[in-house]
N, C-alpha and C positions, 0 to 999 in steps of 0.2 A: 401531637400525633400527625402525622404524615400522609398521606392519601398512598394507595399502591401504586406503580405505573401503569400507563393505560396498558401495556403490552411484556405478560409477564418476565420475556429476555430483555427490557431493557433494564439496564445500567446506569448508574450515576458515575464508572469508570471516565477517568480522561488520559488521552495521550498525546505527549507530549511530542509534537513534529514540528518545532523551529529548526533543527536542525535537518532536517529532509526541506524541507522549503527554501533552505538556503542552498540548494543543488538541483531544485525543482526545473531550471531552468534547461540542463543538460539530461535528458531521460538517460541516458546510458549510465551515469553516474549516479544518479533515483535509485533505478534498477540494480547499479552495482552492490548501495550501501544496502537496500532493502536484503540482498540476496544474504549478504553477509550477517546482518543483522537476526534477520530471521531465517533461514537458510543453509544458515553455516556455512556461505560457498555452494553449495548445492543444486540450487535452482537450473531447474530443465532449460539448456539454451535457446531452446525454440519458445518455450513460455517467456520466456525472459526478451525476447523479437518479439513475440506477441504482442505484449504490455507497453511495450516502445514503440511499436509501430502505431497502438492506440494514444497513448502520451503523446507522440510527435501531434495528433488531430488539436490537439487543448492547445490555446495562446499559453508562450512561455513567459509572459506576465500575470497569468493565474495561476501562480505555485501551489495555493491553495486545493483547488481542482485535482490537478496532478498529482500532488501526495495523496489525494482521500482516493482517485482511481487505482493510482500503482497502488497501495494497502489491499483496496478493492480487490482488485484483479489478484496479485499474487495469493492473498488470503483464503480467497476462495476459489484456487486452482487446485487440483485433481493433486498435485504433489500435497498442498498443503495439509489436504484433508488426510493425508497417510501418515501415520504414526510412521517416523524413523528413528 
């Protein structure tokens, strides 16, 4: 038996972001593959300036960092929350 999570949204989900970390160091191309990925091309070009101009703030030695804010930040922008 299992205990519940403290907090009933969490998750035992993982995902898998070697390959966003091996581009973490160039935000423009973060942002590119995210758009595509998630996105379909789509992604509002000013949200997309947005998230890079906050990326360019993170040392591009903490890919780590950068991939978990671009996720951050696009995931929960105004586009992502609308059903397209």
């Amino acid at each position: 038996w299992a205990a519940p999570p403290a907090y009933p949204w969490q998750t035992q989900y993982r995902v898998q972001i070697d390959g966003l970390r091996a581009i973490a160091a160039d935000p423009g191309a973060l942002m590119d593959q995210i758009n595509t990925d998630l996105f379909y091309g789509r992604m509002d070009p000013m949200a997309r300036q947005i998230i890079i101009n906050r990326l360019d703030m993170i040392s591009s030695s903490n890919a780590e960092q950068r991939v978990g804010e671009a996720l951050y930040y696009a995931l929960t922008s105004p586009q992502a929350m609308v059903q397209q």
